[in-house]
C-alpha positions, 0 to 999 in steps of 0.5 A: 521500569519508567513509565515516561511518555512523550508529550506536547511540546510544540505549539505549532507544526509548519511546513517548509521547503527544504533543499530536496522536498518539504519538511515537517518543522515543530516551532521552528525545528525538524522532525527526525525518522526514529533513526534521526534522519530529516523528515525530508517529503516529496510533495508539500502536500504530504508534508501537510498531512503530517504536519496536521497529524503533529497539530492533532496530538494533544498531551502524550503523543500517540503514534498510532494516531499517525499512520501518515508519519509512520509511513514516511519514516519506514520510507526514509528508515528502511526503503531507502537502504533497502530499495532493491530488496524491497521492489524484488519482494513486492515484485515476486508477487507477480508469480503467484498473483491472486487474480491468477489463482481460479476455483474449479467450483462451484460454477457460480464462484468461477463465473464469478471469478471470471467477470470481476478478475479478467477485467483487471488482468486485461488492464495489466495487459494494457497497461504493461504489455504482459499476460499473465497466465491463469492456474486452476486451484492453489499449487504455485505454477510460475508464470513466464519469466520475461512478463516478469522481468517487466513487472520487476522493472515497473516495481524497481522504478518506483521512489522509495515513498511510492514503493512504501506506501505501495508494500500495503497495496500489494501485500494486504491485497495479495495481488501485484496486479490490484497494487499497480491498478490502486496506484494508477487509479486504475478504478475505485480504490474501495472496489479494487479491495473488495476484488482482493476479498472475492473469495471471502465475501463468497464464502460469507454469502453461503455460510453467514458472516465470520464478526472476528474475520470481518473486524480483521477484513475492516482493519486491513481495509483502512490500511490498504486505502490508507496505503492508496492515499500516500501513493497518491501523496506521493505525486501530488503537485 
């Protein structure tokens, strides 16, 4: 077995404009997706995250150290060919949405629920012209199938870099709702994650903080804001 790594071999990471975005170039020359497809950005200014993310690797190249990069690539090497599959997945979270899923008890738990949930089902309903129904306990009921064929559409709408970044928000929150409220900086980013964790911060309160379930909590949270700063990237003029 070989324990070859990749290292360094570049002395500069640039950005240049290219005919449909901006590229990541390494002395002079494009980086490619692990599929070999150009590392073609939407906006300059997520090409100059990457770029700073190339700049910083130093000796053997440590991937995990780019999570901006790592993104990108699932962007061009499966959203792309996959867009449709992808927006139905991510769309299918509409029907079991975990804002809609309510405890029976204790009271305090479902006040609880009540005042930081509904405000984001209100937006949703601003926003999008939908009301989603709430189900008490965790058996799936589906939801009304024309509000979600209009969630469907705002997902499908979404451009393969948007909808990447956007997986992270909706799967690591459990919520449609919350993913849509991230990517329209609908409210504070770090906010809307502990929305996601209501019933897990509840839980800890009474019966005293899990370290290992924390540890996991922190992990996921720096990919959901991680996920939260590309869709923003994704936009950026």
């Amino acid at each position: 077995m070989s324990d070859w790594k990749a290292k360094r071999f570049w002395k500069e990471a640039t950005v240049e404009q290219a005919d449909e975005g901006f590229e990541v170039r390494l002395d002079g020359r494009p980086v490619k997706t692990p599929a070999k497809r150009s590392l073609i950005l939407p906006t300059q200014a997520m090409a100059a995250v990457i770029a700073a993310e190339w700049d910083a690797q130093e000796g053997e190249i440590k991937p995990h150290l780019m999570p901006a990069t790592k993104t990108a690539n699932a962007a061009l090497d499966k959203v792309v060919g996959q867009h449709a599959e992808v927006a139905d997945m991510l769309a299918d979270y509409g029907d079991s949405d975990l804002l809609c899923y309510r405890a029976d008890r204790p009271a305090e738990l479902v006040a609880r629920q009540t005042a930081l949930w509904d405000p984001m089902l209100e937006w949703a309903q601003q926003a999008f012209g939908v009301t989603l129904a709430l189900r008490t306990g965790v058996m799936h009921q589906p939801q009304d199938a024309a509000v979600l064929a209009v969630l469907r559409q705002q997902t499908h709408a979404l451009s393969a870099f948007e909808l990447a970044a956007f997986h992270d928000l909706v799967s690591l929150s459990g919520s449609l709702v919350l993913g849509f409220a991230a990517a329209r900086q609908a409210r504070d980013v770090e906010a809307l994650w502990d929305l996601s964790r209501l019933d897990e911060i509840w839980q800890a309160e009474q019966w005293g903080v899990d370290d290992e379930a924390e540890e996991m909590a922190a992990i996921k949270k720096a990919s959901f804001l991680h996920a939260n700063t590309m869709f923003t990237l994704c936009r950026a003029a």
